[in-house]
C-alpha positions as a printed Julia matrix, in Angstrom:
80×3 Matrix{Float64}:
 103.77  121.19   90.26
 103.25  124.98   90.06
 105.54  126.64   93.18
 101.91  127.53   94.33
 102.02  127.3    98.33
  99.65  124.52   99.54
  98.84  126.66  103.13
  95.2   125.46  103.49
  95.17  121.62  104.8
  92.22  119.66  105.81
  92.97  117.08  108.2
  91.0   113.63  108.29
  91.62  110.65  110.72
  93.62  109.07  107.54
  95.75  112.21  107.39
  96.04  115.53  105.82
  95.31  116.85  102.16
  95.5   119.73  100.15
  93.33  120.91   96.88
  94.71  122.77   93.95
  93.34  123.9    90.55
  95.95  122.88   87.92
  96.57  124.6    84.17
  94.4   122.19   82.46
  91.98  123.38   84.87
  90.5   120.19   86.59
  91.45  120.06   90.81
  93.98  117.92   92.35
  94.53  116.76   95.85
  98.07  116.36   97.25
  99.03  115.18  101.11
 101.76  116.2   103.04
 104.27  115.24  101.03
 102.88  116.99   98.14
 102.14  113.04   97.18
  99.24  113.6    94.18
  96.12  111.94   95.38
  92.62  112.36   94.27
  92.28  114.54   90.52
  88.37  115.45   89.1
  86.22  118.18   87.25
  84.8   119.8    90.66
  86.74  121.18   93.68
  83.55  119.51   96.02
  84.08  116.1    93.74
  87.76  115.88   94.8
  86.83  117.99   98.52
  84.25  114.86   98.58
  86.46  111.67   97.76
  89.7   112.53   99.03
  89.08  111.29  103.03
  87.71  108.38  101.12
  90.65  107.63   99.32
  93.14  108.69  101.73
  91.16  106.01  104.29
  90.58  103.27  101.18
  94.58  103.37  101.1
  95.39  102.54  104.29
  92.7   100.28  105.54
  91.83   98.9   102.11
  88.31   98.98  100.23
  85.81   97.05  102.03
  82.48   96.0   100.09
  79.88   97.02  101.43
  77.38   93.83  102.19
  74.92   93.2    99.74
  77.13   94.43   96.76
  78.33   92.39   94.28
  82.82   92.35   93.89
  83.74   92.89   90.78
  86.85   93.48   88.7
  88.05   95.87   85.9
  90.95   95.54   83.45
  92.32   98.53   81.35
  93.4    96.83   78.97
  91.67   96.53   75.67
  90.2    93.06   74.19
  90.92   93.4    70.2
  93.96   94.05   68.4
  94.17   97.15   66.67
């Protein structure tokens, strides 16, 4: 991390976070302990999902009802 300052916090019920723009020039959000926690294209993108995230991780994600659960892999299918 650059040896930018992080002086302007927002605080949420989940805690506190920080946003930076980094070199490659997307925004990052970092908590307290400068813990990397939310990264996308728009500073109101990561402004917007960070309290999310920052609550997701310490109560878990809860569906909402009506929505179907599903699950993701990252990993690919074929053999290259």
């Amino acid at each position: 991390m650059e040896n930018q300052p992080l002086d302007q916090y927002w605080t949420t019920p989940y805690g506190d976070f920080a946003i930076r723009k980094t070199r490659f020039g997307v925004y990052t959000s970092y908590d307290r302990e400068l813990v990397q926690l939310v990264t996308g294209g728009t500073y109101e993108a990561v402004f917007k999902m960070t309290p999310a995230h920052l609550q997701w991780a310490r109560e878990g994600y809860v569906v909402a009802e009506g929505q179907e659960v599903g699950t993701y892999s990252s990993s690919v299918g074929v053999k290259l």
